[in-house]
C-alpha positions in Angstrom: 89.2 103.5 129.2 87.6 106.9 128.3 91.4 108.3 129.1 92.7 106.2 125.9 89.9 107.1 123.9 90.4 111.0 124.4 94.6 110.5 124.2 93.8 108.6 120.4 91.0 110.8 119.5 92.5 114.4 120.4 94.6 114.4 117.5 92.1 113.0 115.0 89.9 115.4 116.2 92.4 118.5 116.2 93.4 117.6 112.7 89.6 117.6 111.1 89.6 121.1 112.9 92.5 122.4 111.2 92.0 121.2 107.9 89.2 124.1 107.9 91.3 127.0 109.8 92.5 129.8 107.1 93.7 132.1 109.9 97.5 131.3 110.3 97.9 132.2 113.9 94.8 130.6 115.5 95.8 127.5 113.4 99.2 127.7 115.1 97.3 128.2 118.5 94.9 125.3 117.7 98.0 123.4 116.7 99.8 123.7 120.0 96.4 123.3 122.1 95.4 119.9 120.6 99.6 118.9 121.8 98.9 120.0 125.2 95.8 118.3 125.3 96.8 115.2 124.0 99.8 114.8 126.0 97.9 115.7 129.1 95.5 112.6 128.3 98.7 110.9 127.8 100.3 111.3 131.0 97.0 110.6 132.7 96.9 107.1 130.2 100.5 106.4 131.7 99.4 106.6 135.7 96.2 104.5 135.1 98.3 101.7 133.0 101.2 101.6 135.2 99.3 101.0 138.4 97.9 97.7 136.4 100.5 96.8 134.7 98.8 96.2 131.4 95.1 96.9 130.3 93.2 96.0 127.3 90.6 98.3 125.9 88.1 98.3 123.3 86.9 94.7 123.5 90.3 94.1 123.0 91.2 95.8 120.2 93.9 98.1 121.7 96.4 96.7 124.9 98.5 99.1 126.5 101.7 97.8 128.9 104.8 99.8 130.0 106.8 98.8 126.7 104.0 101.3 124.5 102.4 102.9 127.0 106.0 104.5 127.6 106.5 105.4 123.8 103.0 106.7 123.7 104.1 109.4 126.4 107.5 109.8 124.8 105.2 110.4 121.4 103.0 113.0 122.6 105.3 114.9 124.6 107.6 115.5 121.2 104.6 115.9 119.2 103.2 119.0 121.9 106.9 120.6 121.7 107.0 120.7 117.9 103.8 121.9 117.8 105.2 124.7 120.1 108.3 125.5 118.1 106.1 125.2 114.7 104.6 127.9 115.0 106.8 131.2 114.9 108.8 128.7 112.4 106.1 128.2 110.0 105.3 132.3 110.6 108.3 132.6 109.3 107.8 130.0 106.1 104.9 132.0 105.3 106.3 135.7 105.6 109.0 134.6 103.3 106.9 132.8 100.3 107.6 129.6 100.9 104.0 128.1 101.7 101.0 129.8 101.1 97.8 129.7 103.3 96.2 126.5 101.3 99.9 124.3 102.2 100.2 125.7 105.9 96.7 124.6 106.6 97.8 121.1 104.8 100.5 121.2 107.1 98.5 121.9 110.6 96.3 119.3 109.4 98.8 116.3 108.2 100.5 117.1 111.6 98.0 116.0 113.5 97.2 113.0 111.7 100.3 111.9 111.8 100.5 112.5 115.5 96.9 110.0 115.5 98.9 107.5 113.3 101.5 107.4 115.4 99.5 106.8 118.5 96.9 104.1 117.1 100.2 102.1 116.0 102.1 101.9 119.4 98.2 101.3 120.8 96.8 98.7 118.8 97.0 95.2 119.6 96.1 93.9 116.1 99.2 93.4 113.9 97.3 94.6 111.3 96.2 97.8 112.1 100.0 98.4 113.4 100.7 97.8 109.3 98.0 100.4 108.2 99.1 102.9 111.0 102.5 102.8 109.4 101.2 103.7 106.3 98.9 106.3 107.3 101.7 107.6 109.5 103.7 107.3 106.1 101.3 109.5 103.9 100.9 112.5 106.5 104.2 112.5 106.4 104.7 111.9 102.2 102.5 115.3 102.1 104.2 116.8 104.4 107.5 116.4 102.9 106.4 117.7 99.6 104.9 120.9 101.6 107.2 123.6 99.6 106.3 121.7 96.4 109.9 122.8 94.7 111.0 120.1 92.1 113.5 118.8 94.6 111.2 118.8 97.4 108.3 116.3 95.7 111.4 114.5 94.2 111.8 113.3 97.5 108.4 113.0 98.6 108.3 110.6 95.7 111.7 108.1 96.6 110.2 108.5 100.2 106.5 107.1 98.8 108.4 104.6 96.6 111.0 103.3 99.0 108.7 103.2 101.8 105.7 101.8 100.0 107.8 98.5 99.1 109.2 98.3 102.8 105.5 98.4 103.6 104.6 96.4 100.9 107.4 93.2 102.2 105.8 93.6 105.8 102.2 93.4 105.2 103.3 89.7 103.2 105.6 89.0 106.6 102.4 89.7 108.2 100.4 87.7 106.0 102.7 84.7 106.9 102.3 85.1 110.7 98.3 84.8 110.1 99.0 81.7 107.6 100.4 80.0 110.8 98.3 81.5 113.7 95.5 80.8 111.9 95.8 77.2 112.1 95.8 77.8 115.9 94.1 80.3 116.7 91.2 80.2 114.0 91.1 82.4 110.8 89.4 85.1 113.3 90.6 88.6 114.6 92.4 86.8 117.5 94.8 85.8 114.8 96.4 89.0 114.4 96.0 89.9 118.0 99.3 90.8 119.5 98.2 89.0 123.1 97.1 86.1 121.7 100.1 85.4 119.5 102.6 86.4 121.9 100.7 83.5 125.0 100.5 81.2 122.1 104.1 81.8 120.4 105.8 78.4 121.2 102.5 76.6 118.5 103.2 78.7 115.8 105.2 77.2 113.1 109.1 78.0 113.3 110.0 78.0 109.8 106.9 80.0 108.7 107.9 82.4 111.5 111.6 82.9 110.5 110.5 83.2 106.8 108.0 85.9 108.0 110.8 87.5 109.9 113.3 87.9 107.2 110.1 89.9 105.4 109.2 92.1 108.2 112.9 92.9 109.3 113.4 94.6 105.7 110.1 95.9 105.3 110.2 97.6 108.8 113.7 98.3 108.5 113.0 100.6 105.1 110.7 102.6 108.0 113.4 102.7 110.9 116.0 103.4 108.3 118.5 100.8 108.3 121.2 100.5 105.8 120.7 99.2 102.9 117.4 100.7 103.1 118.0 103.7 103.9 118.4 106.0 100.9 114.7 107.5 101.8 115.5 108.9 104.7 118.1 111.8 104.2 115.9 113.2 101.3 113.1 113.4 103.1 114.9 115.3 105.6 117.1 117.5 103.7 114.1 118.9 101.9 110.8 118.8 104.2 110.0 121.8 106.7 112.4 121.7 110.3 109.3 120.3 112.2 108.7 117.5 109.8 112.6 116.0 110.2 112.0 116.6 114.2 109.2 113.9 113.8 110.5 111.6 111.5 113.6 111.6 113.8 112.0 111.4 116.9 109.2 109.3 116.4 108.0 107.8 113.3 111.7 105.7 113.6 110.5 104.6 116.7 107.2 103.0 115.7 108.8 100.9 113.1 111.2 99.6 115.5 108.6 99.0 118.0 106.7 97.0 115.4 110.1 95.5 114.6 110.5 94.6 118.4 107.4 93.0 119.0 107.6 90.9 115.8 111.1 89.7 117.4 109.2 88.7 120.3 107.0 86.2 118.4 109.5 85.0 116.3 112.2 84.0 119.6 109.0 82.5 121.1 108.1 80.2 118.3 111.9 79.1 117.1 113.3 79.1 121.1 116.6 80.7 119.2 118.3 83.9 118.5 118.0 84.3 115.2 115.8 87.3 114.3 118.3 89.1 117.0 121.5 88.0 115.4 120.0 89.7 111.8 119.1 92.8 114.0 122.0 93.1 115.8 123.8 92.5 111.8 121.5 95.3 110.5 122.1 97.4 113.3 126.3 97.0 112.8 125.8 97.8 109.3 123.9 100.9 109.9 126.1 102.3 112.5 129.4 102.0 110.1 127.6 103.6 107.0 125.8 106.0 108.7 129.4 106.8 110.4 131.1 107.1 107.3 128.5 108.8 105.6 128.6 111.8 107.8 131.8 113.1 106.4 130.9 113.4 103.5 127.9 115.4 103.7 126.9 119.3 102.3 123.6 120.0 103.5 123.5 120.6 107.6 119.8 118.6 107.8 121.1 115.7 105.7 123.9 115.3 107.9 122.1 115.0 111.1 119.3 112.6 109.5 122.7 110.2 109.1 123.0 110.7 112.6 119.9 109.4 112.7 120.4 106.4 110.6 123.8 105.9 112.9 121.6 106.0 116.3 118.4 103.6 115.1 121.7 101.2 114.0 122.5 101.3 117.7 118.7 100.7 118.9 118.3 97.5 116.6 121.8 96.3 117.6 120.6 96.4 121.5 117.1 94.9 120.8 118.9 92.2 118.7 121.3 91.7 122.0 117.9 90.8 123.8 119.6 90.7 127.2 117.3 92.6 129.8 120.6 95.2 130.2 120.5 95.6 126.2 116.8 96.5 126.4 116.9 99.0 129.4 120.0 100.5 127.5 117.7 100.5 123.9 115.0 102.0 125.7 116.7 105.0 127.5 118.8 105.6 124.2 115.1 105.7 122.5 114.3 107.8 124.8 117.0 110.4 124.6 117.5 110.5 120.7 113.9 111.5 120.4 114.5 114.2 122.6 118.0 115.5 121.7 117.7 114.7 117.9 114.2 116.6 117.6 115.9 119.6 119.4 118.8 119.5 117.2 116.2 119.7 114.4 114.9 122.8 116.0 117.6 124.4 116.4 119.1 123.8 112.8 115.5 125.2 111.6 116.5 128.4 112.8 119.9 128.4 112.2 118.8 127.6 108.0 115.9 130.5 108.4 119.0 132.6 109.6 121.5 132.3 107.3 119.0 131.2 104.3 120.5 128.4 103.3 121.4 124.8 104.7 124.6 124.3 103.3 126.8 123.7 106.0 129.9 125.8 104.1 127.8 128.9 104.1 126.6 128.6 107.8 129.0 130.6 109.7 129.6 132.9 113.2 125.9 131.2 115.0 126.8 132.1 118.6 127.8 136.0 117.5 124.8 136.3 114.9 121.8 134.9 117.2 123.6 133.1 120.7 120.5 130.4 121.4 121.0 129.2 117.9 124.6 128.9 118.2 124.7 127.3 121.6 121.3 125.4 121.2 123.0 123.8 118.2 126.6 123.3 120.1 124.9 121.5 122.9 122.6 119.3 120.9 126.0 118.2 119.0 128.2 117.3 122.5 125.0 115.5 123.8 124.2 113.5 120.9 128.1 112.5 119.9 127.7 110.6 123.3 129.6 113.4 125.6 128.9 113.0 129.2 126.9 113.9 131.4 123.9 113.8 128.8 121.6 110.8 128.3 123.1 109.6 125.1 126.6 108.8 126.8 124.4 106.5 129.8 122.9 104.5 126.9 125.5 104.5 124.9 127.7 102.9 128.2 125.1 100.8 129.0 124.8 99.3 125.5 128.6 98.8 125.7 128.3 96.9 128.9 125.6 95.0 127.4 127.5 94.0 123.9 130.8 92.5 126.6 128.6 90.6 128.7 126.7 88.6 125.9 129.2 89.2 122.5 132.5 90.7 123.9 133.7 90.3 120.1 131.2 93.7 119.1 132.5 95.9 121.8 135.5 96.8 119.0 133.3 97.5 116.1 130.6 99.3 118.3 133.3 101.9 120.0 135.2 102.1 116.3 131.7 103.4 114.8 130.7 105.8 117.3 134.2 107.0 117.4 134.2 107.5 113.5 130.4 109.4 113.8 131.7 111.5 116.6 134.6 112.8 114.5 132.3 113.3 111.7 129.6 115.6 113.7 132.2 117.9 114.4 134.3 118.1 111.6 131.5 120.3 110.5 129.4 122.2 113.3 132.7 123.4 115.2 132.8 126.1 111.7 129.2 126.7 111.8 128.8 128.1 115.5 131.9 129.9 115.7 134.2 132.5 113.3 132.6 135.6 111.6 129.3 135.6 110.7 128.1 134.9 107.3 127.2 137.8 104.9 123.7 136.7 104.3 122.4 136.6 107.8 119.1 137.9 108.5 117.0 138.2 111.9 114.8 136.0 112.9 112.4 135.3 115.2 112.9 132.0 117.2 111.4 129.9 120.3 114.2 127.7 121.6 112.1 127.0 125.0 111.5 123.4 123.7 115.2 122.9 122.5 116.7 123.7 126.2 113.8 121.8 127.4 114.6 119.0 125.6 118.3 119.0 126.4 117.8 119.5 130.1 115.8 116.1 129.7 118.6 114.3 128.5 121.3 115.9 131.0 118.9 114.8 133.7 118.5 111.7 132.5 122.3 111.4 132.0 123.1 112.6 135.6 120.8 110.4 137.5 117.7 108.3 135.4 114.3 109.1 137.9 113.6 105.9 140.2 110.2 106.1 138.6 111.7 106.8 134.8 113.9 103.4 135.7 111.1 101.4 137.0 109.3 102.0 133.8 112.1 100.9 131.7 113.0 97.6 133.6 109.4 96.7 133.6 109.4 97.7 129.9 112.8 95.4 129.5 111.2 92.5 131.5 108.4 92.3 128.9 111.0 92.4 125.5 112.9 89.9 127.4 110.4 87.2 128.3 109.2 86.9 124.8 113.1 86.4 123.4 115.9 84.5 123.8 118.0 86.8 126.2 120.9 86.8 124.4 
C-alpha cells in the first residue's frame, strides 16, 4: 500500500516544509504543489481500492472501502483547489496588513495538517485514532481561525475550542463505552477499537451499552458536524476566520464528523437490530434544517449567513443517513458530494467579493456583477445551485432524498419541503441586492482566481444533469455498505 502511505504522508510532509518557508510566494507555490500531489496519490488510492473492493493496510491499522475511500478523493480534491485559490487571496491578506509573514507561514502550515487530519480520520480503522484525528483536525483549524488575531477573531477561536472540545470530550466517553462492551468480546486488545472487527462482530456487543454509547457520540459528533442545538460554534468560526478556512470547515471537516457519526450508526443498528440511532438522526437532522432555515433571515454578515447554510445542508445529510434506506444513502452521499463542492466555491467567491468591497456586511455589498463580473456571477450561480435550483447537483439529492423520506416516512416529506422552501427564500432575500444595483462606494480592485469556483460548479451541474456510471457505481457500492450494517429504514 505504498500509494496510501504517500496520499497520508504528502500533507504531513508538506506541512513540516512550510512551517520553515518565510518567502510568501514559494510558500503559496509549495502550498498548491503538495494539493496536487496528494490528490494525485489520491485518485491513484481510489483505482487500486475500487478494483478490490476494500483493502486493509498497515497490519491493519488503516481499511479503505468505497464509503472512505470516496470522501478521501472528495477531501483532497477540495483541499488541492483551496490551496489554488489561497494563494492570490492570502497575497492579498498580506498586502493589506492583515497577517504578517510569521501568521501566513502558520497558516500554510496548519493547512496542511489539517488536510493530514482529515485524511488519517476517514483512513483509519481504529475508532480511536478517528477521535484524535478529529481533534487534531480541530486544532489546525482552532489556529487557523484565530489567524488575524483581532479580539473578535480569537473570541471565536476560543467558543470554537470550548464548544468543540466538550463535543469531543462526550465522544471519546461514547467511545469508551463501545470498548467497555467489545472488550468483553473481542479482548481488551487493539482489535477492540478496530472498526472491522466491531462492525463482523456487531450483533455480540451489548445493546444497551451500545445505545447509551450512541446518545454520547451522536452529541459529541454532532457539536463537529454542526447540528442544532450544538451549533453555536460554527457561524463564529466562519464569520471571522480567513475565506479558505470556512471553505474547509464547510466542505470537509463537516463531513468527517458525519462519517464518524455514520459508521458509529452502523454498529449501533447491528448490535440493537432496531432503528433507533437513525430515528435520533433523522430528529437531529429535522431540527437543524428548521433553525438553520429560520436563522438565515436574520443574518448581517454575508459568511455567517452561508455557514447557516451549512448547518441547514448537514441537517439534510444526517436526516438521510438516519433514513438508512439504500435510496437515502445514495441520496446523502451525492448531496455530500455536491455541498462540498458548491459550498467551498461559494466560500471563494464571497472571499473576493469581502476583499472587494472591504467589508462582509451583506447591507454594504452592492453592484458585484458591474464592479468585478466573475465575482458577481460566481456568487449568483453558487446561490441558484445550492438553494436546490435545477439542473445542479444539489436539486438531484435534494429529489432523491425526498423520494427517499415518502417511501420509508411519507409523514417528513411536509416538513422537509417546508424547510428547504423557508432557506431558499432566505438565501435570496439577501444576495439578489449584493450582485446587482450600483456599486458600493468603497470598492476597490482586486486580484482574484475564480478557476476553482467555475470548476467546482461545473462539477455539480454535471453531476446534476447526468451522475457518471462510474461516479454512481461508487455511490451504490458505498450505499450497500451503510446499509448492511443498519436497519434499512
Amino acid at each position: 500500500m505504498n500509494l496510501f502511505v504517500a496520499t497520508l504522508l504528502s500533507p504531513l510532509l508538506g506541512g513540516l516544509l512550510l512551517a520553515l518557508v518565510n518567502n510568501p510566494r514559494l510558500a503559496a507555490r509549495i502550498n498548491v504543489g503538495t494539493g496536487i500531489t496528494t490528490f494525485t496519490f489520491s485518485l491513484l488510492l481510489v483505482i487500486q481500492v475500487l478494483d478490490v473492493k476494500s483493502v486493509d493496510a498497515m497490519s491493519g491499522w488503516f481499511h479503505l472501502d468505497a464509503y472512505n475511500v470516496f470522501l478521501l478523493a472528495l477531501t483532497t480534491f477540495v483541499g488541492m483547489t483551496t490551496s489554488i485559490f489561497s494563494a492570490p487571496y492570502m497575497r492579498h491578506e498580506l498586502a493589506s496588513g492583515h497577517v504578517d509573514l510569521p501568521r501566513l507561514r502558520l497558516y500554510h502550515s496548519m493547512f496542511q495538517l489539517f488536510q493530514f487530519g482529515m485524511l488519517l480520520g476517514f483512513s483509519t480503522n481504529n475508532i480511536g485514532v478517528l477521535w484524535v484525528s478529529l481533534e487534531l483536525a480541530t486544532l489546525a483549524t482552532v489556529l487557523l481561525v484565530s489567524l488575524y488575531r483581532t479580539p473578535a477573531s480569537i473570541a471565536a477561536a476560543w467558543k470554537y475550542f470550548i464548544l468543540c472540545g466538550m463535543g469531543i470530550a462526550l465522544a471519546l466517553f461514547g467511545t469508551v463505552l463501545v470498548f467497555f462492551t467489545s472488550s468483553a468480546v473481542l479482548g481488551h486488545g487493539n482489535e477492540a477499537l478496530n472498526w472491522t472487527a466491531l462492525y463482523a462482530n456487531a450483533a455480540r456487543l451489548d445493546p444497551a451499552v451500545m445505545s447509551i454509547a450512541f446518545c454520547f457520540l451522536m452529541v459529541g459528533y454532532g457539536t463537529k458536524v454542526g447540528l442544532v442545538p450544538m451549533h453555536a460554534w460554527l457561524p463564529d468560526a466562519h464569520g471571522e476566520g480567513p475565506t479558505p478556512v470556512s471553505a474547509v470547515l464547510s466542505g470537509l471537516l463537516l463531513n468527517l464528523a458525519l462519517y464518524a457519526l455514520v459508521r458509529c450508526k452502523m454498529l449501533v443498528d447491528g448490535s440493537t437490530g432496531t432503528d433507533m440511532a437513525g430515528h435520533i438522526m433523522m430528529g437531529f437532522g429535522l431540527l437543524s434544517l428548521f433553525v438553520a432555515a429560520f436563522s438565515l433571515h436574520k443574518q448581517r454578515d454575508i459568511k455567517r449567513m452561508f455557514s447557516f447554510s451549512s448547518i441547514e445542508h448537514m441537517g439534510l445529510m444526517t436526516f438521510a443517513f438516519g433514513i438508512g434506506s439504500s435510496l437515502a444513502s445514495f441520496a446523502a452521499l451525492l448531496h455530500m458530494t455536491v455541498h462540498s463542492l458548491v459550498k467551498s466555491g461559494i466560500f471563494f467567491t464571497v472571499g473576493h467579493a469581502a476583499q472587494a468591497m472591504g467589508t462582509q456586511k451583506m447591507a454594504e455589498i452592492r453592484g458585484l456583477i458591474r464592479h468585478h463580473p466573475g465575482i458577481g456571477w460566481g456568487l449568483l450561480m453558487g446561490t441558484v445551485a445550492i438553494a436546490g435550483f435545477p439542473p445542479f447537483g444539489v436539486f438531484t439529492s435534494e429529489f432523491l432524498l425526498f423520494a427517499a423520506a415518502l417511501e420509508v416516512y411519507p409523514w417528513t416529506a411536509v416538513p422537509l419541503l417546508l424547510g428547504l422552501l423557508i432557506a431558499m427564500a432566505g438565501l435570496f432575500r439577501f444576495v439578489q441586492p449584493m450582485v446587482y444595483g450600483e456599486v458600493a462606494s468603497q470598492a476597490v480592485p482586486v486580484h482574484v482566481n475564480m478557476l476553482p469556483v467555475y470548476v467546482h460548479f461545473a462539477m455539480a451541474l454535471v453531476l446534476g444533469l447526468a451522475i457518471p456510471d462510474f461516479l454512481a457505481d461508487w455511490y451504490t457500492q458505498a450505499a450497500a455498505l451503510i446499509v448492511a450494517g443498519g436497519g434499512g429504514g
